[in-house]
C-alpha positions as CSV (number, residue, x, y, z in Angstrom):
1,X,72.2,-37.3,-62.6
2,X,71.6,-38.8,-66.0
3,X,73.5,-40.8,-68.2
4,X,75.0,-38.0,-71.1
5,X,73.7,-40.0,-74.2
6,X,75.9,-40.5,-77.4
7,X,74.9,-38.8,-80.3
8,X,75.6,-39.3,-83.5
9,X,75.7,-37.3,-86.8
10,X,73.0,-36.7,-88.7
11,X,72.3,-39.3,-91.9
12,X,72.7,-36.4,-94.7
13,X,76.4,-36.1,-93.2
14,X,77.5,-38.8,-95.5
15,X,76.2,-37.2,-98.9
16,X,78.9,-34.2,-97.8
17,X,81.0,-36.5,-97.4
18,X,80.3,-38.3,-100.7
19,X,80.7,-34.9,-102.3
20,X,84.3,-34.4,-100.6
21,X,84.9,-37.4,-102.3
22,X,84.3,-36.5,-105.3
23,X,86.0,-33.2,-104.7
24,X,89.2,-35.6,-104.3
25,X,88.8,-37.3,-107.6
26,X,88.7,-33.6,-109.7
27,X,91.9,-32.6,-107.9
28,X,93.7,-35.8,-108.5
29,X,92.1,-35.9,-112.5
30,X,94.1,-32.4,-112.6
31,X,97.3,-33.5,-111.1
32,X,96.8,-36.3,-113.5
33,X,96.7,-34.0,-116.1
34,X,99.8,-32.4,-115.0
35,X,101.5,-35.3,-114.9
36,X,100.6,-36.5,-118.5
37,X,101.9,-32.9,-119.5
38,X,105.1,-33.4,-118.0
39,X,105.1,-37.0,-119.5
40,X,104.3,-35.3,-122.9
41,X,106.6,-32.4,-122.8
42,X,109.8,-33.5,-120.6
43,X,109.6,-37.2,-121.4
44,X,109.7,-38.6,-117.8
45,X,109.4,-41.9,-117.1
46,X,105.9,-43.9,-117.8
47,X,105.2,-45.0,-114.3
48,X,105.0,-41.5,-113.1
49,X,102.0,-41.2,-115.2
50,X,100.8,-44.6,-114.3
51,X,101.2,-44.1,-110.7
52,X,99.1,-40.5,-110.9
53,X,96.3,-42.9,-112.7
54,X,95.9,-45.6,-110.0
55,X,96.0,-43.0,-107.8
56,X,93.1,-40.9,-109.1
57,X,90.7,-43.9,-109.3
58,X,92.0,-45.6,-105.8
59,X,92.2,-42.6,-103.9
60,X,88.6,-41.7,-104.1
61,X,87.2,-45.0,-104.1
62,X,88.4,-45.7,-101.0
63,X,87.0,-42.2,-99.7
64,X,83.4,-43.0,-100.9
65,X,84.1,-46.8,-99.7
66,X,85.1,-45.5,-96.2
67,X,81.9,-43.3,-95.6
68,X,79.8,-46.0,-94.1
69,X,82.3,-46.7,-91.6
70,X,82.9,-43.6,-91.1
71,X,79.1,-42.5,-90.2
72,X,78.7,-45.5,-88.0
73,X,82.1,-45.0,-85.8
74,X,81.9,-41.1,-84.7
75,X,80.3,-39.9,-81.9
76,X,80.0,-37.4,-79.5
77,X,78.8,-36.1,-76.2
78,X,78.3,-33.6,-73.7
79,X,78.9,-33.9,-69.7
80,X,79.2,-31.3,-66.9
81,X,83.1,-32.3,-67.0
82,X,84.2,-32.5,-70.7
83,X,83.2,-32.4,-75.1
84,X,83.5,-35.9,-75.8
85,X,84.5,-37.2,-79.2
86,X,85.1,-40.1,-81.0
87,X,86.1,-41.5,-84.4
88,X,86.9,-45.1,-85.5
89,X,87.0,-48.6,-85.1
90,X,90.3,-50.1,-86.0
91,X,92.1,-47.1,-85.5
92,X,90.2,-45.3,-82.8
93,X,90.5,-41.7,-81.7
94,X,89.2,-40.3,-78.7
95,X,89.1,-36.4,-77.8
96,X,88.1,-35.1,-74.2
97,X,88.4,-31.4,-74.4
98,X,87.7,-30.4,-70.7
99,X,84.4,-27.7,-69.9
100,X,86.7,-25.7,-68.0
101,X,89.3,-24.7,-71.0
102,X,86.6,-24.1,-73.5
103,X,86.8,-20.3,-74.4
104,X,84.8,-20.5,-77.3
105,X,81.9,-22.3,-79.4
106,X,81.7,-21.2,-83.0
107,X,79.2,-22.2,-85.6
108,X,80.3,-22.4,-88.6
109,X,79.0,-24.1,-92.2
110,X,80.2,-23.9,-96.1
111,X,78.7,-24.1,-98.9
112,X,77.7,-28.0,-98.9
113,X,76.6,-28.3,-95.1
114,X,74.2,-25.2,-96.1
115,X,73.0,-26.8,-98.7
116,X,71.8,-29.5,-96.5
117,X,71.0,-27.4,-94.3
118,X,74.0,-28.6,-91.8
119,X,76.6,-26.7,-89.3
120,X,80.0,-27.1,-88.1
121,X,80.7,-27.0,-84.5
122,X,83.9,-26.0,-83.3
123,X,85.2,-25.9,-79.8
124,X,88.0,-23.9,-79.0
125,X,90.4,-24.1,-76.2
126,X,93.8,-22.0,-75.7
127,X,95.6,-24.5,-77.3
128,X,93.4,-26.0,-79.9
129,X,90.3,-26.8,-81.7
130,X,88.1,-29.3,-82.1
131,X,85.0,-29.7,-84.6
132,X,81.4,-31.3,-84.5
133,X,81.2,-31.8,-88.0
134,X,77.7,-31.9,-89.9
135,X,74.7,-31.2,-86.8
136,X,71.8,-29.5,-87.5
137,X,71.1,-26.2,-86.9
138,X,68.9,-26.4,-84.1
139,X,71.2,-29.1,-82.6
140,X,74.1,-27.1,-82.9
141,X,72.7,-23.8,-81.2
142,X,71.6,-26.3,-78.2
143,X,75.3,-27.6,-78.4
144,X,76.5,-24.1,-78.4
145,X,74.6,-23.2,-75.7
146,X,75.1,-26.0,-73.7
147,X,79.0,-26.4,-73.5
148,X,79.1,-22.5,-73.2
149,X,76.9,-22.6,-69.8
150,X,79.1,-25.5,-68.4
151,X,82.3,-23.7,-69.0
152,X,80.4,-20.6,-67.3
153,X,79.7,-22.7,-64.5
154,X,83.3,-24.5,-64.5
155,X,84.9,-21.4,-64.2
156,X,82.6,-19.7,-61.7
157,X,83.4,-22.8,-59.5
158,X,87.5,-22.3,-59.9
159,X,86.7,-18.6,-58.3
C-alpha cells in the first residue's frame, strides 16, 4: 500500500483568513467605541479606554502576522485507519479521528470561501467534529467520498 500523502490547504485559504482578520479589527473598533462611550458618559478610568485601543490595533495585527505560519503548519490526511490533522509548530495539535466513528461528512462553505470558490469539510463523529477548513470543491467531494467509503468499509469489517 501507498504512503497517504499530506495535503495541504489551498494558497487562497490565507486571503479568508486575512479577511477574518479584518473582521476582528471592526469588532474590536466597535467595542472601542463602546468603551470611549462609557469613558465619555460614566467617567471611568482612562486606561480602560487605552487598554480597548492597544487592543484593537494588536489584536489584529497579530492575526494577519500569524497567517503565514498558519498556512505553512496545517495539514491533513486520509488513511484506511483514521482523518488525520494537524496545526502548528510551537504549539502543535494533532487530531486522529478514527474511519470507524465517522457517521458523517458535511460540506459546508460561507460567504467568503464561496467567494473564492472554497468549502468547509467537516467530519463528524458521535462525540465531536472536526473541520477541513478552505479545500476546493472538487477536493472536498473526493474527501467526502473517500472517508465516507472507509467508514463503510470499517464498519462492514466490525460485522
Amino acid at each position: 500500500m501507498a504512503q497517504p500523502k499530506n495535503h495541504q490547504l489551498p494558497p487562497r485559504i490565507k486571503r479568508i483568513w486575512g479577511f477574518s482578520a479584518l473582521g476582528s479589527l471592526v469588532g474590536l473598533l466597535v467595542i472601542s467605541g463602546l468603551l470611549w462611550l462609557t469613558y465619555t458618559f460614566w467617567d471611568w478610568s482612562v486606561w480602560v479606554l487605552v487598554f480597548g485601543l492597544i487592543l484593537t490595533v494588536i489584536e489584529p495585527c497579530i492575526e494577519l502576522g500569524l497567517i503565514p505560519y498558519r498556512y505553512r503548519f496545517t495539514r491533513y490526511q486520509i488513511t484506511d485507519l483514521a482523518v488525520e490533522m494537524q496545526s502548528g509548530f510551537i504549539f502543535q495539535k494533532r487530531v486522529a479521528i478514527p474511519i470507524a466513528r465517522v457517521q458523517n461528512v458535511t460540506l459546508n462553505a460561507g460567504p467568503l470561501l464561496q467567494w473564492q470558490k472554497l468549502t468547509k469539510v467537516s467530519i463528524a463523529t458521535a462525540a465531536t467534529s472536526h473541520d477541513i477548513e478552505g479545500l476546493e470543491l472538487p477536493e472536498a467531494e473526493r474527501l467526502r467520498e473517500q472517508i465516507m467509503r472507509l467508514a463503510q468499509e470499517a464498519r462492514h469489517d466490525q460485522a
